[in-house]
C-alpha positions in Angstrom: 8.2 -19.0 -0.9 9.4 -15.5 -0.5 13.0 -14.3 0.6 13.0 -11.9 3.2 16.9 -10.8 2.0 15.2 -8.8 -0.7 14.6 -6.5 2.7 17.9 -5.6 3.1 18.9 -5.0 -0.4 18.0 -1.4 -0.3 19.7 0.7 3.0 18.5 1.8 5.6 19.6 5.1 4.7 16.9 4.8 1.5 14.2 3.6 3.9 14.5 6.1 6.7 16.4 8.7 6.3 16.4 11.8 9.5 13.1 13.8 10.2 10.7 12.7 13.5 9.0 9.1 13.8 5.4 9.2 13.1 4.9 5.7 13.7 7.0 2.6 15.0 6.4 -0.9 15.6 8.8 -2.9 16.7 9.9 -6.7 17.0 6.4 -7.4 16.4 4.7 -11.0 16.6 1.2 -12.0 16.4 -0.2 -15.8 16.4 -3.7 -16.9 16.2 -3.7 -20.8 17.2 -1.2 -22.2 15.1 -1.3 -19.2 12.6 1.5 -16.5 12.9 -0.1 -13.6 11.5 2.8 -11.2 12.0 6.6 -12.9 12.8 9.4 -9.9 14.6 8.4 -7.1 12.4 10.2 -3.8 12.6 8.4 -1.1 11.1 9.5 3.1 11.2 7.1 5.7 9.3 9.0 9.3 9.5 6.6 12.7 9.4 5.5 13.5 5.9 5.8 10.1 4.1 3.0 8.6 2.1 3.6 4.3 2.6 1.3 1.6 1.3 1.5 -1.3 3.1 1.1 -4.5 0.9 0.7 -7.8 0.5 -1.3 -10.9 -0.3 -4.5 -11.7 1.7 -4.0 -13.1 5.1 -0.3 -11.7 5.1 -0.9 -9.5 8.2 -1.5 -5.8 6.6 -4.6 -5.2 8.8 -2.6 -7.4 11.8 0.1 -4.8 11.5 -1.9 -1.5 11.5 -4.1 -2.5 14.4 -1.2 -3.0 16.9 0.5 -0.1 15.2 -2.7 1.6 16.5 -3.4 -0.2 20.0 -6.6 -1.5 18.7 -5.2 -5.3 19.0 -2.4 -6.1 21.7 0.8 -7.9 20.1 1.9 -11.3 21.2 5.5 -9.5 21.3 6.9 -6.0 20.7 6.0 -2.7 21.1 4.4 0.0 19.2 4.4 3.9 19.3 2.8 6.9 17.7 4.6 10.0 17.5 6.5 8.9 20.2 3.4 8.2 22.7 1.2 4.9 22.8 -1.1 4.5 20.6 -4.6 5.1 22.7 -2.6 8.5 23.8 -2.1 9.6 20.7 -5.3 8.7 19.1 -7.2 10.7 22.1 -4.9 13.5 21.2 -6.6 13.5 17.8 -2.8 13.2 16.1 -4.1 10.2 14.7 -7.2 9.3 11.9 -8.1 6.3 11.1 -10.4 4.8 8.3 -10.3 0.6 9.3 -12.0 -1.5 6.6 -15.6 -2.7 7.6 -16.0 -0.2 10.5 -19.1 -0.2 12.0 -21.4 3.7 11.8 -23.9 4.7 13.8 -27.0 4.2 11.3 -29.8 6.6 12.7 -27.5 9.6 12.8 -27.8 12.2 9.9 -24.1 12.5 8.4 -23.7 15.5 9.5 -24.5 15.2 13.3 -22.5 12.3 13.5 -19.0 14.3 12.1 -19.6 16.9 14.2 -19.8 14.4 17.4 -16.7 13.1 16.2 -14.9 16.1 15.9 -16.1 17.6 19.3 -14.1 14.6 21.0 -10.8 16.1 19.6 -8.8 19.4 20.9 -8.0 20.7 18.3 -10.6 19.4 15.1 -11.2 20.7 11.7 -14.1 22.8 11.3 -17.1 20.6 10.4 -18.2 22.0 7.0 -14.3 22.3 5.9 -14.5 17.8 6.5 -17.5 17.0 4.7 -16.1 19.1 1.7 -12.7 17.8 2.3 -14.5 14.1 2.7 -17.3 14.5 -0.5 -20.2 14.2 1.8 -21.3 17.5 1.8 -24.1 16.7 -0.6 -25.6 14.5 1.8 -25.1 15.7 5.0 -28.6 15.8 5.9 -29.3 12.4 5.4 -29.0 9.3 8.0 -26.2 7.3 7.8 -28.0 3.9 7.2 -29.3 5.3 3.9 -26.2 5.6 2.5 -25.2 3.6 -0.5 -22.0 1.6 0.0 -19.9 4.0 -1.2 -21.5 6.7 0.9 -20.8 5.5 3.7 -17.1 4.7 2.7 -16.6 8.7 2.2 -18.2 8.8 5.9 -15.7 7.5 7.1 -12.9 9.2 6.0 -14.8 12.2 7.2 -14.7 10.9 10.6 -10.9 10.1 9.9 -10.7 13.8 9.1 -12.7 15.4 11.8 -9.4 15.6 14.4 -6.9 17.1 11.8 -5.0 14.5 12.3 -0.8 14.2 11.7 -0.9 11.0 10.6 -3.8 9.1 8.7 -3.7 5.0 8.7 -6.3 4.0 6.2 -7.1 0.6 5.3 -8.3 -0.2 2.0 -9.6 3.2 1.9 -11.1 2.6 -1.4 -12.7 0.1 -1.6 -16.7 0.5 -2.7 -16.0 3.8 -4.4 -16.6 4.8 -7.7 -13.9 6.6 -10.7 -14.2 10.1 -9.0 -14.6 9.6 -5.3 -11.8 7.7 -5.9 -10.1 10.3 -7.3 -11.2 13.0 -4.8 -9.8 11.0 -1.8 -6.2 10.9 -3.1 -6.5 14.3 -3.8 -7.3 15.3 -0.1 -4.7 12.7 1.0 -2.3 14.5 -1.4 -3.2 17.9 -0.6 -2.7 16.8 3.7 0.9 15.3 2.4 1.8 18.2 0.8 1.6 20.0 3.9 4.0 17.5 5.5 1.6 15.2 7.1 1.7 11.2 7.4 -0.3 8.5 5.7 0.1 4.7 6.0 -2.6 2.8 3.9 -2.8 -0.4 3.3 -4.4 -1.5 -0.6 -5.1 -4.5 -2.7 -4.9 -1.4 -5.7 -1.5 -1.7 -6.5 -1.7 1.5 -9.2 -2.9 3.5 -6.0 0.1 2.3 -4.4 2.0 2.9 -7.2 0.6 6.2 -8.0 0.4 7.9 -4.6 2.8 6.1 -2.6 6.4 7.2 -1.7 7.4 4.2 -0.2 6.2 0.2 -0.1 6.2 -1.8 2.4 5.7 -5.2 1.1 4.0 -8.1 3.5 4.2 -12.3 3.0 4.2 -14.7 5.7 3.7 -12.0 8.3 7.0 -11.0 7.3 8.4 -7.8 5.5 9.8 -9.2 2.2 10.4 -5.6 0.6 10.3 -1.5 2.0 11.6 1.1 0.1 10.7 4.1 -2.9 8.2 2.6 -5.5 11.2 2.6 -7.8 13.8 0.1 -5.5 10.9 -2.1 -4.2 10.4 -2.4 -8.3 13.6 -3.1 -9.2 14.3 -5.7 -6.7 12.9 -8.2 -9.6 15.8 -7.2 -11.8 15.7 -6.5 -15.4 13.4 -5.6 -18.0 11.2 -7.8 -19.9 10.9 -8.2 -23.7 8.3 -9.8 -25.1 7.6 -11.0 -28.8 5.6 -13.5 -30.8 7.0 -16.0 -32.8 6.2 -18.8 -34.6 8.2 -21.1 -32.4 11.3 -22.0 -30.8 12.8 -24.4 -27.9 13.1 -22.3 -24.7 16.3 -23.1 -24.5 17.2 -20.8 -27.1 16.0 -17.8 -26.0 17.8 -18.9 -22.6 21.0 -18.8 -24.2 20.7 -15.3 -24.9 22.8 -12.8 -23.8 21.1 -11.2 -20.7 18.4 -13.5 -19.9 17.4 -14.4 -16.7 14.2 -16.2 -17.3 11.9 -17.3 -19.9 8.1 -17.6 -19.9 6.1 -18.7 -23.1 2.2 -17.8 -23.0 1.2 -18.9 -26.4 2.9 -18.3 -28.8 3.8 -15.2 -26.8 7.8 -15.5 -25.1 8.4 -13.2 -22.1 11.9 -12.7 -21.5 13.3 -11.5 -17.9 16.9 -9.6 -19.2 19.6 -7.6 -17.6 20.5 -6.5 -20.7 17.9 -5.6 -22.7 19.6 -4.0 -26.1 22.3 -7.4 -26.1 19.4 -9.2 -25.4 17.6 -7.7 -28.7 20.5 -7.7 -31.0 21.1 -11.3 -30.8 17.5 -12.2 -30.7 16.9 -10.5 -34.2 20.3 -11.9 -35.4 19.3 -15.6 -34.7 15.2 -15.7 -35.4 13.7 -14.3 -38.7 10.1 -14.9 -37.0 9.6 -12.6 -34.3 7.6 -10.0 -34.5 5.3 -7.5 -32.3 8.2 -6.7 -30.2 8.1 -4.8 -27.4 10.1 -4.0 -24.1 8.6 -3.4 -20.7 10.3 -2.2 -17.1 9.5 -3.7 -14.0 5.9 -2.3 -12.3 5.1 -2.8 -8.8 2.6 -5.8 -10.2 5.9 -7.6 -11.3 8.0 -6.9 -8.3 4.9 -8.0 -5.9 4.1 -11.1 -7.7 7.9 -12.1 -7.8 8.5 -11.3 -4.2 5.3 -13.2 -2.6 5.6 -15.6 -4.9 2.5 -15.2 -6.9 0.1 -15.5 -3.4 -3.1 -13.6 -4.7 -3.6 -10.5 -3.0 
């Protein structure tokens, strides 16, 4: 089970803090037969942050984003975009959008089918400036149905691109790429960012999240269980954990430490959840002559998800 009062352990102030809205939902519910895929969530995304929104599978990430974007009406709330609904604001081009799975027009040449795209806006990018931007440069020639997986991946962020969008929403925008087009699409989302533009994008990458995100927004049960910096929604778990082999002890032991928390024993490997890690160390080298291959880690965003969702897989 998750506990949705880790929400409210970091303030508001933290999570939102002045500057226009980008994106709001609010009081949002969703059901599918007996399935609640989304249960009263409140969601605000201020100009110029970078959120990844995750969670375990089926815990309403894509749910969310498509009523966030009018593509899927909500059983209750409401949703807005800069302010406007969401179809306005996508026809405004002040949105782009990459959705996992999205279907491409497979007989067009790459090329001809961004620069479609990007006539429908007011105000696009220029078309060459979004297949450089987007890594499809190279094959801009060729039809869209002779695209590798991958490929056609990068064609779609070009087509998210091709407005010059304010705000990009981008769900599991990796997904099928290799090391470097990896690589190449943060960098454009980075480069956008730094010029004080908005991305939401949902990931089962947690390093990406953890690497390019300013803020989490943590999912389970169609709930939000955790949003805040990378470093709060971490620390919710508490603690840091030491770990050591040894040749043997009862867990009990190592619970009567001072500090710990929890203990976990893989092996003959003992993982110790502490709030105080150096009291926690001093007594365990005091009392056991057996440990070795000590070594302390802090919390990742792997930790904090897993003890927040309760392990669901993701």
């Amino acid at each position: 089970m998750t506990d949705s009062r880790h929400y409210s352990r970091i303030p508001l102030s933290t999570r939102l803090n002045g500057m226009g809205i980008a994106l709001e939902v609010e009081a949002v519910s969703k059901r599918y037969g007996g399935t609640v895929a989304l249960d009263g969530v409140d969601l605000k995304v201020k100009e110029g942050q970078t959120v990844a929104v995750l969670g375990p599978n089926g815990a309403g990430k894509t749910t969310m984003l498509s009523i966030a974007l009018g593509l899927l009406a909500p059983g209750a709330g409401t949703a807005r975009v800069f302010g406007l609904p969401p179809a306005d604001a996508l026809r405004s081009g002040a949105v782009g959008v990459l959705l996992q799975d999205a279907g491409l027009l497979e007989d067009v040449p790459v090329g001809e089918l961004v620069s479609a795209v990007a006539g429908m806006y007011p105000a696009p990018m220029p078309v060459e400036r979004v297949l450089r931007a987007a890594g499809v440069a190279e094959f801009a020639g060729r039809r869209v149905g002779r695209l590798s997986g991958g490929q056609q991946q990068r064609v779609r962020f070009a087509l998210a691109l091709a407005g010059d969008p304010r705000l990009l929403v981008l769900d599991e925008p990796t997904v099928g790429l290799d090391v470097d087009s990896r690589r190449a699409l943060w960098q454009e989302v980075r480069a956008r960012t730094a010029e004080g533009r908005t991305v939401v994008f949902a990931t089962h990458y947690l390093t990406e999240a953890d690497d390019y995100a300013d803020r989490v927004v943590l999912l389970a049960g169609g709930k939000i269980v955790a949003d805040g910096p990378v470093e709060a929604v971490k620390a919710l778990v508490g603690g840091t954990e030491v770990r050591f082999v040894t040749g043997g002890a009862d867990v009990s032991a190592f619970e009567a430490l001072p500090g710990v928390r929890q203990v976990h024993i893989e092996g003959r490997t003992v993982v110790l959840r502490t709030g105080d890690s150096d009291a926690t160390l001093r007594a365990l080298f005091a009392k056991f002559d057996d440990v070795r291959d000590v070594r302390t880690v802090s919390p990742d965003l792997e930790s904090a998800f897993v003890s927040l969702t309760g392990g669901q897989e993701r």
